[in-house]
Residue frames as a rotation matrix with the C-alpha (Angstrom) as fourth column:
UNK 1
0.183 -0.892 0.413 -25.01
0.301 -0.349 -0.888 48.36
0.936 0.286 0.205 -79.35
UNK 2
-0.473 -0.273 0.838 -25.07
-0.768 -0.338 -0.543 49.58
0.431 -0.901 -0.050 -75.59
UNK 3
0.964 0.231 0.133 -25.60
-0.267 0.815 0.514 46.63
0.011 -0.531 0.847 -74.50
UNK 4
0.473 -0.865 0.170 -22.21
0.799 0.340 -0.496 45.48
0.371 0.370 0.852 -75.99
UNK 5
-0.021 -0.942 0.336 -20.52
0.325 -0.324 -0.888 48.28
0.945 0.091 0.313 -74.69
UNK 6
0.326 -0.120 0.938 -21.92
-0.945 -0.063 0.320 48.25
0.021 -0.991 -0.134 -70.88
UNK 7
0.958 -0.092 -0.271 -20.80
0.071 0.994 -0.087 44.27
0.277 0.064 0.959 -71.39
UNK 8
0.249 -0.966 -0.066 -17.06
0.479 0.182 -0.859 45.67
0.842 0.182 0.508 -72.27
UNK 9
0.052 -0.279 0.959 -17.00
-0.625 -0.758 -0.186 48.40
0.779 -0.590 -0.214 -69.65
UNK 10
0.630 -0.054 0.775 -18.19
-0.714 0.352 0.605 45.75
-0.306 -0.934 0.183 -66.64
UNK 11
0.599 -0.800 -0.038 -15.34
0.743 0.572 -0.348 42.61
0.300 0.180 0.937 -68.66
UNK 12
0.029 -1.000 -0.007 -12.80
0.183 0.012 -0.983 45.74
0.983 0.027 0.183 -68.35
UNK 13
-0.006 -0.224 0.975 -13.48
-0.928 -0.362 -0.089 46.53
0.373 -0.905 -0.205 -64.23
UNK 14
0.997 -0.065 -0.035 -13.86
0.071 0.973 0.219 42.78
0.020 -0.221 0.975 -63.65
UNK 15
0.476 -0.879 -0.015 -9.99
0.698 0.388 -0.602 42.86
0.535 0.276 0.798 -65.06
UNK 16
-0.060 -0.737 0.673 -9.10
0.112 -0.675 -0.729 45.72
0.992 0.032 0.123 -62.81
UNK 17
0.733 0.674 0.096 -10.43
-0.484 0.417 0.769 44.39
0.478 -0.610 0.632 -59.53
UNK 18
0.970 -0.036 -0.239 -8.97
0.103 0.955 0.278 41.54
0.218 -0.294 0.930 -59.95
UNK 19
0.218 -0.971 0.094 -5.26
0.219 -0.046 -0.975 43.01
0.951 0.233 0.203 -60.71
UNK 20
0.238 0.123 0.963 -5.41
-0.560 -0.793 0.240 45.21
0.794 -0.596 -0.120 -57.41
UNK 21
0.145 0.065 -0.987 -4.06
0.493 0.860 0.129 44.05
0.858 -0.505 0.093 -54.67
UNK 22
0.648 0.110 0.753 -4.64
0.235 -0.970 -0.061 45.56
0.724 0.217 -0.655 -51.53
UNK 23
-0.108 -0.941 0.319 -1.72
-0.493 -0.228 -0.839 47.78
0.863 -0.248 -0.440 -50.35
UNK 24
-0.739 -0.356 0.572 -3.23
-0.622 0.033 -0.782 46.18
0.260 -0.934 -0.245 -46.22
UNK 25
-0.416 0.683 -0.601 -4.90
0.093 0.689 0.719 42.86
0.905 0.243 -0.350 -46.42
UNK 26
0.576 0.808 0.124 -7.62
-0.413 0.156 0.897 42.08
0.706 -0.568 0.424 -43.59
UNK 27
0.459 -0.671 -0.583 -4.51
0.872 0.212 0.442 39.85
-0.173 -0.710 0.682 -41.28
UNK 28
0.836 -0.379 -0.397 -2.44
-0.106 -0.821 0.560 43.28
-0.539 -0.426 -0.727 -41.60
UNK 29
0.188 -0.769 0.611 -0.01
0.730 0.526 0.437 42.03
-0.657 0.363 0.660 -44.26
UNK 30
-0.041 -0.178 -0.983 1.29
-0.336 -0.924 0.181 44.60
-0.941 0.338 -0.022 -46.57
UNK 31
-0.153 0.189 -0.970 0.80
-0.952 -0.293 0.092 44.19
-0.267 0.937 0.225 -50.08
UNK 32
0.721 0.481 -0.499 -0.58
-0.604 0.789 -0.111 40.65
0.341 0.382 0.859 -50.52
UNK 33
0.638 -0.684 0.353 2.80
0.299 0.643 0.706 38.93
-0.710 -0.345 0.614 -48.09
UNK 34
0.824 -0.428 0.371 5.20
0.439 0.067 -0.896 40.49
0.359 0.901 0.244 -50.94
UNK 35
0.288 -0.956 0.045 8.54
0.953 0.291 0.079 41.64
-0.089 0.020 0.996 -50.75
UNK 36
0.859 0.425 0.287 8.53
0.501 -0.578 -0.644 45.26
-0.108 0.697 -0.709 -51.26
UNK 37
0.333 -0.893 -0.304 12.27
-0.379 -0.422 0.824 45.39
-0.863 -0.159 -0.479 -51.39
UNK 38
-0.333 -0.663 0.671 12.73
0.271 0.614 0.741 43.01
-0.903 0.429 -0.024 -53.65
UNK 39
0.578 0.672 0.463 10.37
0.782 -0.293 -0.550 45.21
-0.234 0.680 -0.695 -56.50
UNK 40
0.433 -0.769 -0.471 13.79
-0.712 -0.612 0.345 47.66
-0.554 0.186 -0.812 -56.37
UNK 41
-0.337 -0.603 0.722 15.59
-0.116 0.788 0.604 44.49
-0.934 0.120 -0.336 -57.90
UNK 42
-0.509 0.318 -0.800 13.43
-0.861 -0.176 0.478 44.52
0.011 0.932 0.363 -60.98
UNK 43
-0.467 0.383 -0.797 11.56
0.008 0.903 0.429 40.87
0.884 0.194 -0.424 -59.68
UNK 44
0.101 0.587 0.803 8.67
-0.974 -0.104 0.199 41.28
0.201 -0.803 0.562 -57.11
UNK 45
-0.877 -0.316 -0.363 9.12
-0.061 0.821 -0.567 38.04
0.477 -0.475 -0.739 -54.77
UNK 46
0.343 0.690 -0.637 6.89
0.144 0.631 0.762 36.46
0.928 -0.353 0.117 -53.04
UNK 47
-0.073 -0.215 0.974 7.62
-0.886 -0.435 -0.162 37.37
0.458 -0.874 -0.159 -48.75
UNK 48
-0.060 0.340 -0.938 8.17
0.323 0.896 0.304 34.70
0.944 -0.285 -0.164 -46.23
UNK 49
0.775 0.627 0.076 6.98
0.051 -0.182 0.982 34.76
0.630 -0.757 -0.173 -42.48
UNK 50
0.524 -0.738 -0.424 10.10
0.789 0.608 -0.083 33.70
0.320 -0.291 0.902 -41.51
UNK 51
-0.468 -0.779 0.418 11.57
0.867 -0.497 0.044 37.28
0.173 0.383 0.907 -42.49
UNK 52
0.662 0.510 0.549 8.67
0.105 -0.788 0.606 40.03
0.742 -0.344 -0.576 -40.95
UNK 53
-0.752 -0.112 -0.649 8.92
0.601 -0.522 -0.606 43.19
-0.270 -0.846 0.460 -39.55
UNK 54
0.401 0.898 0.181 6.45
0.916 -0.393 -0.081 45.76
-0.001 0.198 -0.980 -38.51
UNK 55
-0.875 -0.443 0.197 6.18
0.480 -0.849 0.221 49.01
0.069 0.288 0.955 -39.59
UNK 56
-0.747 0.665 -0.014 3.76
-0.664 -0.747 -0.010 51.95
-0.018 0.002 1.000 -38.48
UNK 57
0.023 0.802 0.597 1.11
-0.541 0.512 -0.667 48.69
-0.841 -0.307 0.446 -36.93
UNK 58
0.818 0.283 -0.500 1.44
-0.573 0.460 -0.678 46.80
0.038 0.841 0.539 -40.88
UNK 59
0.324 -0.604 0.728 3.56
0.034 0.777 0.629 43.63
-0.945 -0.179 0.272 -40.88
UNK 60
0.643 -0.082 -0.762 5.82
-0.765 -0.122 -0.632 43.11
-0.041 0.989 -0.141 -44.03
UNK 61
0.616 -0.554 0.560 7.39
0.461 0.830 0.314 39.65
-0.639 0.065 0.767 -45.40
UNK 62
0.384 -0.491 -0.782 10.51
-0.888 -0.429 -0.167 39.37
-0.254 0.758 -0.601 -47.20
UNK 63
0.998 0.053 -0.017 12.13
-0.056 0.966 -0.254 36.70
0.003 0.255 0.967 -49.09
UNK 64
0.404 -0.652 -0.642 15.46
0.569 0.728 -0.382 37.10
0.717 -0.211 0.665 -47.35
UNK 65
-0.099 -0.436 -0.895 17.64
0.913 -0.398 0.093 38.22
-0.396 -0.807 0.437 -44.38
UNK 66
-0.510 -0.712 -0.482 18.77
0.712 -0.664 0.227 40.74
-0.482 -0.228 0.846 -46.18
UNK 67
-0.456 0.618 0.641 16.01
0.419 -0.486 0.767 42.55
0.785 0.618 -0.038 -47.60
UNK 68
0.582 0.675 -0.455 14.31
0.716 -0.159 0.680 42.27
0.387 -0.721 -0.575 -44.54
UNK 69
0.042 -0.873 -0.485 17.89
0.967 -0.086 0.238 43.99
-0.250 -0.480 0.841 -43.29
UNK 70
-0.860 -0.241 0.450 17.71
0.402 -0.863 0.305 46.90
0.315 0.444 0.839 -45.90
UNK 71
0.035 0.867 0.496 13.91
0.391 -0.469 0.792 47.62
0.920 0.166 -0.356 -45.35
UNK 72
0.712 0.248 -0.657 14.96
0.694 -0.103 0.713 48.27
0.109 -0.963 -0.245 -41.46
UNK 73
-0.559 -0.822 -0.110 17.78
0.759 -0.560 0.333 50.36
-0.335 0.103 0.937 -42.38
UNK 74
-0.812 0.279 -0.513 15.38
-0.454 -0.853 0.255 53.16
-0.367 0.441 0.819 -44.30
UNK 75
-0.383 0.844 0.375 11.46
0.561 0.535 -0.632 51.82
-0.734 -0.032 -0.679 -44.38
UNK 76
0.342 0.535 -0.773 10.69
-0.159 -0.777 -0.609 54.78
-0.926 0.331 -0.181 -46.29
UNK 77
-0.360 -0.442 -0.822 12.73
-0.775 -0.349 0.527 54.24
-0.520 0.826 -0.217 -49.21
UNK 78
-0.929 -0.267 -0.257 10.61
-0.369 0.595 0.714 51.08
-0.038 0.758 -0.651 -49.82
UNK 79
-0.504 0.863 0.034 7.08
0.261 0.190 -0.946 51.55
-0.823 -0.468 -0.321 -48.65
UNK 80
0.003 0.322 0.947 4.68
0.996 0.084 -0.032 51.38
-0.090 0.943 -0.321 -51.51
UNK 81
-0.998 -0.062 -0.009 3.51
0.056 -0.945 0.321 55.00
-0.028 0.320 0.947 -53.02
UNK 82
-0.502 0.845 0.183 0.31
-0.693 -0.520 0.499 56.80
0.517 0.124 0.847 -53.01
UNK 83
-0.146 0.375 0.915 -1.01
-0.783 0.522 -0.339 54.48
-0.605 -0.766 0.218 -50.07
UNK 84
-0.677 -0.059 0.734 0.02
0.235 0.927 0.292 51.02
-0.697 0.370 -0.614 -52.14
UNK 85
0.601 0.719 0.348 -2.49
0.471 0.034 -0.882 52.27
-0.646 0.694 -0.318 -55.34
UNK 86
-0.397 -0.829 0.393 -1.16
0.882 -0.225 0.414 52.63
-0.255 0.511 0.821 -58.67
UNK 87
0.196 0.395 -0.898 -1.59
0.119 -0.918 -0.378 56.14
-0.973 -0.032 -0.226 -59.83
């Protein structure tokens, strides 16, 4: 029986690892090259290179002009929370 339930405990942190992405990847990208305007829209996007700016040394993509447009208007109002970790 505790076998079987250190088994489930290390299957459920395997699955929570993996979910995590982190908030400032090893190239400086913010959250994994995402969009973090478009996650106000109700549909997290995918960022393109095309569309970066930096913010406070951390590069962020967006998947258009105009995201990229709003996130320079007011950076705060779309930087992750609690240093990019859900709480």
């Amino acid at each position: 029986m505790k076998q079987l339930f250190l088994l489930a405990i290390a299957l459920v942190w395997g699955i929570v690892a993996q979910a995590q992405v982190d908030p400032v990847g090893k190239d400086g990208v913010a959250i994994g090259g995402y969009d973090v305007v478009s996650y106000f829209s109700g549909e997290a996007k995918q960022g393109n290179k095309t569309y970066a700016a930096k913010h406070d040394g951390v590069t962020y993509y967006f998947a258009s002009k105009a995201n990229k447009a709003k996130f320079a208007q007011s950076p705060s109002m779309y930087l992750p929370q609690f240093d990019g970790y859900c709480a």
